[in-house]
C-alpha positions in Angstrom: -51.6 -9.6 -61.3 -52.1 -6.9 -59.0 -52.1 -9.5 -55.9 -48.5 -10.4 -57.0 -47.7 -7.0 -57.4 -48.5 -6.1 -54.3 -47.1 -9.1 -52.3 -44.0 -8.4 -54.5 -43.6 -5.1 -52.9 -44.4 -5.8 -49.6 -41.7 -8.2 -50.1 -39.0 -6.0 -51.2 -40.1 -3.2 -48.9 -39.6 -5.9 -46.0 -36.4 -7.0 -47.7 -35.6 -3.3 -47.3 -36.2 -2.7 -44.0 -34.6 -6.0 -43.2 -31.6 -4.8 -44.3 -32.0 -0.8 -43.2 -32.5 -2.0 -39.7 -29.0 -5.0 -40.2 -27.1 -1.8 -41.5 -28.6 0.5 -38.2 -27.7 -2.1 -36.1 -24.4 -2.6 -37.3 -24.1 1.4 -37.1 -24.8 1.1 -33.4 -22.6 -1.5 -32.8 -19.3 0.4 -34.2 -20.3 3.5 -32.7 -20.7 1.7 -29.3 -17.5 0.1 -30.1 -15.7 3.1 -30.7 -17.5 5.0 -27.3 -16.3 2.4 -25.4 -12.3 2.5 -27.0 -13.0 6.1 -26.1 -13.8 5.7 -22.5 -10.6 3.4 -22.2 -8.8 5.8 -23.6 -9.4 8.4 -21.1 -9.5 6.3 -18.9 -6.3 4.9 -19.3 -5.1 8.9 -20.0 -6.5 9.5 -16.1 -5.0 6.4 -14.6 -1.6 7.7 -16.0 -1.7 10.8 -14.9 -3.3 9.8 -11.4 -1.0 7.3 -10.7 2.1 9.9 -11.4 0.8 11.9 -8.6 0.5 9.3 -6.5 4.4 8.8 -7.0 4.8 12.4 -6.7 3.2 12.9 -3.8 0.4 15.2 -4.7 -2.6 12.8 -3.6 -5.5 15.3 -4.3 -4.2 15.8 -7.6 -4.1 11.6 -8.1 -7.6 11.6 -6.7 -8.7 13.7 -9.4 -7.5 12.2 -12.0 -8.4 8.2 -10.7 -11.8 9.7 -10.0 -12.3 10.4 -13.7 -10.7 7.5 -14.7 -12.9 5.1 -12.6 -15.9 6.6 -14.0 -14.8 5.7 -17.3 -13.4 2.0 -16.2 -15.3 1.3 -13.0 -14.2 -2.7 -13.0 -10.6 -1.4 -13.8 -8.4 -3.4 -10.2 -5.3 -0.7 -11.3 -7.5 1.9 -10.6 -8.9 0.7 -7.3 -5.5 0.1 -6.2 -4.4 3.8 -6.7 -7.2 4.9 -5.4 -6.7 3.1 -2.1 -2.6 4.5 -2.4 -4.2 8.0 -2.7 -7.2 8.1 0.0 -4.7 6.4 2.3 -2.0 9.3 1.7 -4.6 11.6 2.5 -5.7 9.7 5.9 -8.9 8.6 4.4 -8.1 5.0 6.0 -11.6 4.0 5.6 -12.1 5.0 1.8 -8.9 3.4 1.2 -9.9 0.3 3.0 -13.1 0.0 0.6 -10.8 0.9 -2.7 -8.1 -1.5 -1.5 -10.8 -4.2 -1.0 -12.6 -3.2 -4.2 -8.9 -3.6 -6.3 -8.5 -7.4 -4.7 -12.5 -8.5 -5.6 -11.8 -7.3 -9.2 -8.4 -9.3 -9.5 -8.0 -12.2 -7.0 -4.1 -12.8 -7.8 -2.9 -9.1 -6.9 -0.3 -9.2 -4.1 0.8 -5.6 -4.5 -2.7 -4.7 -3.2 -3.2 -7.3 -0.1 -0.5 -6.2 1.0 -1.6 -2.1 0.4 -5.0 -3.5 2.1 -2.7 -5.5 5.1 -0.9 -2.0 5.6 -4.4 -0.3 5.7 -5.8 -2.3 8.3 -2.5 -1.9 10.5 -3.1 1.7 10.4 -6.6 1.3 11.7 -5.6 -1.0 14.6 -7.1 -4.4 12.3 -3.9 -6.8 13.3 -5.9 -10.3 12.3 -7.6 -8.7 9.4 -3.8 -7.0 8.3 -2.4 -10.4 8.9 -5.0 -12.3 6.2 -4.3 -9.8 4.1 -0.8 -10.2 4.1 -0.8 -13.9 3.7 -2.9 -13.3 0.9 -0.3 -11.3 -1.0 2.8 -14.0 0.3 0.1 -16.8 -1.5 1.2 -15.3 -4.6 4.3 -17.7 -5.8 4.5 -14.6 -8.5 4.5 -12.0 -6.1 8.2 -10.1 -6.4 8.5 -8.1 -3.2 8.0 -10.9 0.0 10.8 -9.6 1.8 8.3 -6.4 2.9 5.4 -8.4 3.5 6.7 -10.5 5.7 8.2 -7.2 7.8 5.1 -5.9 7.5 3.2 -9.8 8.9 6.3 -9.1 11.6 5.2 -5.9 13.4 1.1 -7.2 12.8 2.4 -10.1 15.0 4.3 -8.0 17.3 1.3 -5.4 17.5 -0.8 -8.9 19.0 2.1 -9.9 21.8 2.8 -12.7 19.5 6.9 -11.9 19.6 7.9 -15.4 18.6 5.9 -15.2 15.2 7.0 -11.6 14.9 10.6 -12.4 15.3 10.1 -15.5 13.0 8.7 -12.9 10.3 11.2 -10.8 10.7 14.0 -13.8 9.9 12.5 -14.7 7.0 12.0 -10.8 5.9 15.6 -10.8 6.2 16.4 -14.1 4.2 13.8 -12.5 1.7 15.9 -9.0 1.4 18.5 -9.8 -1.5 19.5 -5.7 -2.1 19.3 -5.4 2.3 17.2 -2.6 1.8 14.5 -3.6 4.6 17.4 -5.1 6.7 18.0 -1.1 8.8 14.2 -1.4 9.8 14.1 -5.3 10.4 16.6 -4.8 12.6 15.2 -2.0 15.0 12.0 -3.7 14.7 13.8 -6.5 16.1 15.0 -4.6 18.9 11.7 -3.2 19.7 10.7 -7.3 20.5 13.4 -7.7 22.5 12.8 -4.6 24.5 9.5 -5.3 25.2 10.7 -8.7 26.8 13.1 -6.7 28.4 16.1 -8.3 26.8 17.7 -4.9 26.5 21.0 -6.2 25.9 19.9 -8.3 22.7 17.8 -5.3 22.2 21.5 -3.0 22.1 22.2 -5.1 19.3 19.6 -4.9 17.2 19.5 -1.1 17.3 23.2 -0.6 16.7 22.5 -2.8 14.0 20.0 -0.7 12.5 22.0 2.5 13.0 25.4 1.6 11.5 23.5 0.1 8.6 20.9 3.7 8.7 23.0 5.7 9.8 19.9 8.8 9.7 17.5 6.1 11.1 16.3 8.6 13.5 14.0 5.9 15.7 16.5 3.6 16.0 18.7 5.9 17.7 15.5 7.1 19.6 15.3 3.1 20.8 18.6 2.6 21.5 18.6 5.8 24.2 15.8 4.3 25.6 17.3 0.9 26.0 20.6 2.6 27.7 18.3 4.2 30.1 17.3 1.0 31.3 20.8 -0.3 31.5 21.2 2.9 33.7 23.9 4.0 31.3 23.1 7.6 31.0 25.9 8.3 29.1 25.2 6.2 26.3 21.7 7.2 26.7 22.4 11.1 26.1 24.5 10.5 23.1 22.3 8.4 21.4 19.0 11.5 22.8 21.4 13.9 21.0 21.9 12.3 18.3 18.0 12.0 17.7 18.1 15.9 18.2 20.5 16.9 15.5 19.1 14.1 13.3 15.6 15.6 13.2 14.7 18.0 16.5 11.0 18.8 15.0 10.1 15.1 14.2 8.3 13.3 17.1 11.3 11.4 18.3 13.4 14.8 17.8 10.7 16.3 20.5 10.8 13.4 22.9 14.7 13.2 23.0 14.4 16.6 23.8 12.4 16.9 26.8 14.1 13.5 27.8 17.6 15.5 27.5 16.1 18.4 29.3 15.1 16.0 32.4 18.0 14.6 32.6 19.5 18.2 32.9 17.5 19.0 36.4 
């Protein structure tokens, strides 16, 4: 009697703790539930706010608020991705190139960021590497803005010497651009092609293009000087110089036409 007494309260102290420790676990696993729901909150809170300084503008503040956010959701693409917007705005090309390529190793089928990580490696003087990038984003079928990528493949390709692929890029930027937003900038980067074959009369075209469709477009008025000059129409030239000047006479174009005008002065 007392052996089966004792094994029966061995067995219901096991019993006990069997269940003590089902009901601990099951403790744990709602409170690690609700942590993590936590941390995706915030994070998700962060991101929000991070990503509305990004369109504001105010980069350090978006660091701030992505950098929080990314320690709560460190596998999070989005955040990545407005990370790379941010460090890039602040000319930290290198720690946006590593946030950019972080964003696009999370989440293979994200255009929007090849082509933030094509325009990163332009900045830094990586043409082939901004070119992959950017073919990356077009591979997308999904992918809803082409018509800037392909602008943006157009001055890789020009960048290179390749002017027949950058010309061809810039065609199919322009068959790509429903609303004609792009088409001011296609054009003068058109120009710039034909300049630098010294076509300067297709080159004319291209930037009068771009300045009757922009008509604040300061560069392109900027180009088109600079073509007249070497048409040896000075005229034409100076109006184009002044225009530049009244346009935007602190801007680096505005300070070129400038000492350009004053030159022609002497």
């Amino acid at each position: 009697m007392i052996q089966q007494s004792s094994f029966g309260i061995r067995h219901t102290w096991q019993a006990f703790l069997s269940i003590s420790l089902g009901m601990l676990l099951l403790v744990s696993l709602i409170a690690c539930t609700t942590t993590a729901q936590k941390r995706r909150e915030m994070a998700e809170t962060h991101l929000n706010l991070g990503s509305a300084y990004v369109e504001a503008g105010d980069y350090t503040a978006a660091l701030k608020e992505l950098l929080a956010a990314e320690k709560d959701a460190p596998r999070d693409s989005k955040i990545h991705y407005y990370l790379a917007i941010a460090y890039f705005g602040k000319g930290h090309n290198e720690l946006a190139a590593a946030e950019a390529e972080r964003a696009v190793d999370l989440k293979k089928d994200y255009p929007v960021a090849y082509n933030l990580l094509g325009t990163i490696y332009y900045a830094q003087g990586r043409y082939d590497k901004a070119i992959e990038a950017f073919n990356k984003a077009l591979a997308d079928v999904l992918y809803e803005t082409p018509a800037l990528t392909l602008y943006n493949l157009g001055k890789a390709y020009f960048r290179l010497g390749n002017f027949p692929q950058a010309l061809k890029k810039y065609q199919e930027a322009k068959e790509k651009d429903a609303r004609r937003e792009l088409l001011p900038l296609i054009e003068m980067e058109a120009g710039k092609v034909m300049y630098a074959q010294g076509n300067y009369a297709e080159a004319i075209i291209h930037f009068k293009m771009a300045v009757e469709l922009a008509p604040v477009l300061v560069e392109a008025h900027y180009w088109l000087g600079e073509t007249y000059i070497k048409q040896q129409k000075n005229k034409e030239a100076r109006q184009a110089y002044e225009t530049v000047v009244r346009l935007s006479p602190s801007s680096e174009f505005g300070l070129k036409a400038k000492k350009i005008l004053q030159f022609m002065d002497t």
